[in-house]
C-alpha positions in Angstrom: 39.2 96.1 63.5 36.7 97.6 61.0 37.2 101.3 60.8 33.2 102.5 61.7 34.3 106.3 60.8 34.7 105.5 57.0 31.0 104.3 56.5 30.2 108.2 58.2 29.4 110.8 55.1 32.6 113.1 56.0 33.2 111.7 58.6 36.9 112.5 60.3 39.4 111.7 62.9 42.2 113.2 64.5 44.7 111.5 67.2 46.8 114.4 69.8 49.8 113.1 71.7 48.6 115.2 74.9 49.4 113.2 77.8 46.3 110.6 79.5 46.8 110.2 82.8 44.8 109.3 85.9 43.0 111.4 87.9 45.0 112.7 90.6 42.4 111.4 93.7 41.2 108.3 91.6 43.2 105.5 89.4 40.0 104.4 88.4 39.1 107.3 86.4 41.4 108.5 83.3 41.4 111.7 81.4 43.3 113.5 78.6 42.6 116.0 75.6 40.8 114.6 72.7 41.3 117.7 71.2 43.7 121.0 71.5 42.5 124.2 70.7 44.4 126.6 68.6 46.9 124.0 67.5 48.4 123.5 64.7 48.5 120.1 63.2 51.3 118.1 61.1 51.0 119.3 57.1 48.8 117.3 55.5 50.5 117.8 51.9 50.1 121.1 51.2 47.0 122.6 54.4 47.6 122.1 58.1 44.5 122.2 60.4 43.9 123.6 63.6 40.6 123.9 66.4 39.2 127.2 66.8 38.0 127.4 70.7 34.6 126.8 71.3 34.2 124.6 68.3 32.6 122.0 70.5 30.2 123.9 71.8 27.2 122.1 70.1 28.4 118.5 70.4 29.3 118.1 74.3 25.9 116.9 74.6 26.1 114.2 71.5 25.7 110.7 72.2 29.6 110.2 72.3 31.6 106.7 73.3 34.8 106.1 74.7 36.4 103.4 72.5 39.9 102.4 72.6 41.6 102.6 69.4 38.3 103.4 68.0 37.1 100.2 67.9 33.2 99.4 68.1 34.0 96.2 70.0 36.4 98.1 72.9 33.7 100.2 74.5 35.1 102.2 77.5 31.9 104.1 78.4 29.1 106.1 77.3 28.6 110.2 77.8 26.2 110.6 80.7 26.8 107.4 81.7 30.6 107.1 83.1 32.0 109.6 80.7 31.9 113.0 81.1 33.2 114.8 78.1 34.3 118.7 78.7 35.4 122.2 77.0 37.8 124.5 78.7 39.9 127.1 77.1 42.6 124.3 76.2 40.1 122.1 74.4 38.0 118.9 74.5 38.8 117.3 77.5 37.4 113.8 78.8 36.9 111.9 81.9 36.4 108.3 82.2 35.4 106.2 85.4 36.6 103.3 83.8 34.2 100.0 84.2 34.8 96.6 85.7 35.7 94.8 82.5 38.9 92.8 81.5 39.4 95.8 78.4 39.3 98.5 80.6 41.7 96.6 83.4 44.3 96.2 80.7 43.6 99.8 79.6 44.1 101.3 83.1 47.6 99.2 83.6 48.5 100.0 79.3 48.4 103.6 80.5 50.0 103.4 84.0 52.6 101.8 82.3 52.7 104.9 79.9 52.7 102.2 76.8 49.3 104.3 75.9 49.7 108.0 76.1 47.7 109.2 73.2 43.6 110.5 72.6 42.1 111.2 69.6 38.2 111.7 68.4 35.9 111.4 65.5 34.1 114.0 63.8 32.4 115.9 61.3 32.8 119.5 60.6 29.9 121.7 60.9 31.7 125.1 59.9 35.3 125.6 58.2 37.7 128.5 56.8 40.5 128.4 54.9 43.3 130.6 54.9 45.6 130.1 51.8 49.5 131.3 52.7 51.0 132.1 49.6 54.1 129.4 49.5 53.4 128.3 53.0 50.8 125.4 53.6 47.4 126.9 53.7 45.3 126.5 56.8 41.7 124.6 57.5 40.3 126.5 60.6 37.2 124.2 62.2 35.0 126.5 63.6 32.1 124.1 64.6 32.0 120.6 65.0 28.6 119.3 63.5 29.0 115.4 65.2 31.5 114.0 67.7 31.4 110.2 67.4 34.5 109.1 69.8 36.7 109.9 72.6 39.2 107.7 72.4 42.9 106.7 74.2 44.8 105.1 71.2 48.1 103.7 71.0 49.5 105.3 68.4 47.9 107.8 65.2 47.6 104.7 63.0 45.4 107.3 60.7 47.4 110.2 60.0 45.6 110.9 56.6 42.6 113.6 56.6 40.4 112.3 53.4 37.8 114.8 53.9 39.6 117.8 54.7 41.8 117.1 51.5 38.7 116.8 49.8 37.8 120.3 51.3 40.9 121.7 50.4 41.0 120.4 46.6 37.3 122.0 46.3 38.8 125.7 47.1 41.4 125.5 44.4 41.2 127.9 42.0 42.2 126.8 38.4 45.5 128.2 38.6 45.9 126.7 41.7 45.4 123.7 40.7 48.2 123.5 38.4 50.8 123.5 41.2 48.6 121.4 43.2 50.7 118.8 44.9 50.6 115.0 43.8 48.0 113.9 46.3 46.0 117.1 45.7 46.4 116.3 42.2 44.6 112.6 42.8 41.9 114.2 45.1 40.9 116.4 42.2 41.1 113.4 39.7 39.1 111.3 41.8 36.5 113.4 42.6 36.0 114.0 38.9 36.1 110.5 38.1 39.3 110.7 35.7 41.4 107.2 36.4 45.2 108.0 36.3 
């Protein structure tokens, strides 16, 4: 599979383990959280992330596709078409009427069979905070999503690294910071200043 979000300028992806399921009155249509607001996510090596409600907002509009596993060439829909992507107070939510293809048969029984249970979504961040914690991991609030690329159900966070928001977070550090910046911190700063280990 080639990874599309990497050839996106900042562009970023998260995976949720909220729960996809059908819809209640239809089998043919699945839906799940791409996104949770107000939650905090798995320390990245030094920051944990979280959603700030409403940061959709702009985006629920966006030409966004449902892909499974985030792959170009497993297209489960298209917003306005059969997807209809959603922000409540919990967070992102989408809805797909799945198609009449062999992908999103296999899909639809993957998930019935609760072998896929997973969503995730790819981004880029329009607004951000940062809310350093003294020993504790500091905190990357998005505020605004500027893009949303994908809704997708995934089989399991294959991409657990965040090479933009560490690349945010090494940019904050102050000088004296930096010095008891963890490794990978450390080879974020490096990198961006073109100095080879």
């Amino acid at each position: 599979m080639k990874d599309y979000i990497k050839n996106i300028e900042d562009g970023e992806r998260r995976f949720f383990t909220e729960p996809v399921e059908f819809r209640a009155e239809d089998d043919n249509v699945i839906e799940g959280y791409a996104a949770v607001f107000n939650k905090d996510s798995v320390d990245f090596g030094g920051w944990t992330e979280r959603i700030a409600p409403g940061a959709f907002t702009e985006v629920l509009a966006d030409d966004v596709v449902a892909l499974f596993n985030h792959d170009m060439n497993l297209v489960l829909g298209r917003n306005g078409k059969n997807v209809t992507i959603t922000q409540d107070e919990t967070g992102l939510k989408y809805q797909i009427k799945l198609p009449d293809t062999s992908l999103a048969r296999d899909v639809r029984n993957l998930i019935k069979e609760g072998i896929i249970h997973q969503s995730s979504f790819a981004f880029t961040v329009k607004e951000q905070q940062w809310q350093r914690n003294g020993d504790k991991p500091s905190v990357r609030t998005i505020s605004k999503i500027k893009r949303l690329f994908d809704v997708s159900p995934v089989t399991s966070p294959a991409y657990k690294d965040s090479t933009v928001g560490a690349r945010s977070f090494a940019e904050t550090k102050e000088p004296e910071q930096i010095l008891s910046a963890s490794l990978m911190e450390m080879e974020i700063i490096l990198n961006k200043n073109g100095i080879k280990k």
